[in-house]
N, C-alpha and C positions, 0 to 999 in steps of 0.2 A: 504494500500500500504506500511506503513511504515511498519511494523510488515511481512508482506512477505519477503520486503530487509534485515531487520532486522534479520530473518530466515535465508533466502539466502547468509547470508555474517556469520552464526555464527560460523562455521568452524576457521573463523579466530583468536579467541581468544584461541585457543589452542596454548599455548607457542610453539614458533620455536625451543625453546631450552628448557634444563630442569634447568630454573629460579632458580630453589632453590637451583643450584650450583654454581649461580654466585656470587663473590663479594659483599657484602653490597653497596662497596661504586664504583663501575662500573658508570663511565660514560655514556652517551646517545649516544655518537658516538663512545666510545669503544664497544657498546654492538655492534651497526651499522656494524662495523667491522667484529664482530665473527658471527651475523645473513649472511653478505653478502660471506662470505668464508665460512660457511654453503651452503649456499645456490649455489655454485659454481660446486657441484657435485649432485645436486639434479634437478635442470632446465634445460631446453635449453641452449645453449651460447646466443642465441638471446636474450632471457627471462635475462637471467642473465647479460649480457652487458644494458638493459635495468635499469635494478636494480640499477647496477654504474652510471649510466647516474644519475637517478632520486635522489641517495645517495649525490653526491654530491650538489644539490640543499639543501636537507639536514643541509650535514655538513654547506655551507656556512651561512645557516643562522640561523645555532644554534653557529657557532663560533664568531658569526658575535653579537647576542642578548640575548645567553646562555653560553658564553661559559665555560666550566667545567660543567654543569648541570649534577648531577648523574640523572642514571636513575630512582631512584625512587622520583627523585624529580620532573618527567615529570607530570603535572596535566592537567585537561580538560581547564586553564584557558592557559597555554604553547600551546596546539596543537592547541586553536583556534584560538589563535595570527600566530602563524605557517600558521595555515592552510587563515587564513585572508590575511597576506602574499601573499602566495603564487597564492591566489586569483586575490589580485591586481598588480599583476606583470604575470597573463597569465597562468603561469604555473599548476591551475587545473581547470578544468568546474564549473560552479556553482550549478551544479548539485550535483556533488561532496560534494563541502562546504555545501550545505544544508544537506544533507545526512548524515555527520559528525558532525553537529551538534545537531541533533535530541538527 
């Protein structure tokens, strides 16, 4: 099952942007920024009001427990705190958090 999701989701790692023109030292919510205003003529308005909805969860608490983190300073030990967060305050399934941390 993992290795299928795993499959099914690998599309994702294809940079949204082309990485190796950004800044070394690009922030994690400046990148946030340029992904989400990318993303602003490519989705739905639905889709994409959705997106600011979930971003600002985001920012708040990477300003909140990171803040200034460049992006290449985001590690798997950041998104699980993150994503643990976010667990324990509702805002994503456990289904999810488990899935993320395989």
């Amino acid at each position: 099952m993992v290795v299928s999701v795993i499959k099914k989701y690998s599309y994702l790692e294809d940079a949204p942007l082309n990485t190796a023109a950004l800044p070394l030292e690009i922030t994690l919510l400046e990148y946030l920024d340029i992904w989400l205003e990318q993303k602003k003529t490519e989705v739905e308005t639905a889709t994409y009001e959705s997106y600011q909805y979930r971003s600002r969860g985001i920012v708040r608490f990477f300003e909140k427990y990171y803040p200034g983190i460049k992006l290449r300073d985001v590690s798997s030990a950041v998104l699980s705190r993150f994503f643990t967060y976010q667990l324990k305050h509702g805002k994503i399934s456990p289904a999810f958090h488990t899935i993320c941390s395989i």
